[in-house]
C-alpha positions in Angstrom: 58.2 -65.2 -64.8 57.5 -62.4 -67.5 53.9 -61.7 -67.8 52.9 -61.1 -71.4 50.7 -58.2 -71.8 48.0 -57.9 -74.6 48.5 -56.5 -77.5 47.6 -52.9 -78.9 45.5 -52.2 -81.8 47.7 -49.8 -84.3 46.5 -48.5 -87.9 49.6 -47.2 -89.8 48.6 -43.6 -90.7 49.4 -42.4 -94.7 48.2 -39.5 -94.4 48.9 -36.2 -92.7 46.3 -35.7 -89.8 47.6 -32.3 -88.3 44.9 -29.7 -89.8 45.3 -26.1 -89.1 42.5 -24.4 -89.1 42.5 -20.0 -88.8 38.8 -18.0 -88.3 38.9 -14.7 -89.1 36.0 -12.1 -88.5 34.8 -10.0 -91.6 34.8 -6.8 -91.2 31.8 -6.6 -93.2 29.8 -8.6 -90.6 31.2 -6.8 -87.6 29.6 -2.9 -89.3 26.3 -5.2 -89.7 26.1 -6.5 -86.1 26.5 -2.9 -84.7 23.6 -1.5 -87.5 21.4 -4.4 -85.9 21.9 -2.8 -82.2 21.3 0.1 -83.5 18.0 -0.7 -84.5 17.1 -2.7 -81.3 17.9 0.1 -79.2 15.0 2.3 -81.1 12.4 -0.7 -80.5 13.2 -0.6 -76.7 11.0 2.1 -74.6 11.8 4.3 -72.6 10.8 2.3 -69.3 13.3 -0.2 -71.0 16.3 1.8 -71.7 15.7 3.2 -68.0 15.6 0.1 -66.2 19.0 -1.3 -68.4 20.4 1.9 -67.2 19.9 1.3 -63.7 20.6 -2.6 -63.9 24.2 -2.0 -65.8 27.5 -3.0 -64.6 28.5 0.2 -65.5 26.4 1.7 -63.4 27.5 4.0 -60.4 25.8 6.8 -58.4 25.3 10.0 -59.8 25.6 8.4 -63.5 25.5 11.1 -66.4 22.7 10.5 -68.9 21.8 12.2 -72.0 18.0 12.9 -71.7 16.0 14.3 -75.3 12.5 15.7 -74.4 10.3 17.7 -76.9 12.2 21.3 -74.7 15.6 19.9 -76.0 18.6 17.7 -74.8 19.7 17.7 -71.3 22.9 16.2 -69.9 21.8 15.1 -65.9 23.8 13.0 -63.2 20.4 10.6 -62.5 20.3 8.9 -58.8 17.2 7.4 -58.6 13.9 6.6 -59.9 10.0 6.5 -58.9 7.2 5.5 -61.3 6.5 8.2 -63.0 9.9 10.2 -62.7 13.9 10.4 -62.8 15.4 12.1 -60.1 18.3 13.9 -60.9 21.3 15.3 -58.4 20.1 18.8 -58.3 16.7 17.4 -56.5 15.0 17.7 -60.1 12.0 15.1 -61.3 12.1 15.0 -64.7 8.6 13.1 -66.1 9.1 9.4 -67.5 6.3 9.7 -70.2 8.2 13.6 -71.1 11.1 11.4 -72.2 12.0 10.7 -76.0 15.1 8.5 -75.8 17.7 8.3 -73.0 21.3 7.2 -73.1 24.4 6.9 -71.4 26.9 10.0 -72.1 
C-alpha cells in the first residue's frame, strides 16, 4: 500500500538568481567622518570630556591626560575627581573651570 504524497509547486527558473554583491568604503567618506568628531569633540565641555574620561573602557588608574590651561599644557596621571577639581598622583588639584580642553595622551 504506497501512500501517494502531494505534490510540490516548482517554477522553472530562466534566469540566473545568484547576485554577488561587493561594498566598499570610500576613502573620501572615512577622512569626512573623522572631521565630524573632530568638531563634536570642541562642542563637548569640559565637565563632558572629564566624565567620558572617567567612564571609558580604556580607563585605568593613574591614566595620563593632557591638560591645556591659560599657564600652558601639562601632561598628569589623573586618579580622581571632586566637583570643582582633578586630582592628580602627585596629591595636586588642578581647578575644573581653569581647564581649556582635556584629552587622553
Amino acid at each position: 500500500m504506497k501512500k501517494e504524497l502531494p505534490k510540490i509547486y516548482s517554477e522553472t527558473i530562466d534566469r540566473d538568481t545568484n547576485h554577488v554583491v561587493a561594498y566598499t568604503k570610500s576613502e573620501e567618506r572615512q577622512e569626512l567622518s573623522k572631521e565630524k568628531n573632530v568638531q563634536k569633540s570642541f562642542q563637548k565641555s569640559v565637565n563632558q570630556k572629564i566624565n567620558e574620561i572617567f567612564k571609558s573602557v580604556n580607563y585605568v588608574y593613574k591614566m595620563e591626560v593632557v591638560i591645556q590651561t591659560e599657564e600652558g599644557e601639562f601632561v598628569k596621571q589623573i586618579v580622581g575627581r571632586n566637583k570643582k577639581q582633578l586630582i592628580t598622583m602627585d596629591n595636586e588639584q588642578i581647578d575644573i573651570d581653569k581647564i581649556k580642553d582635556i584629552f587622553i595622551k
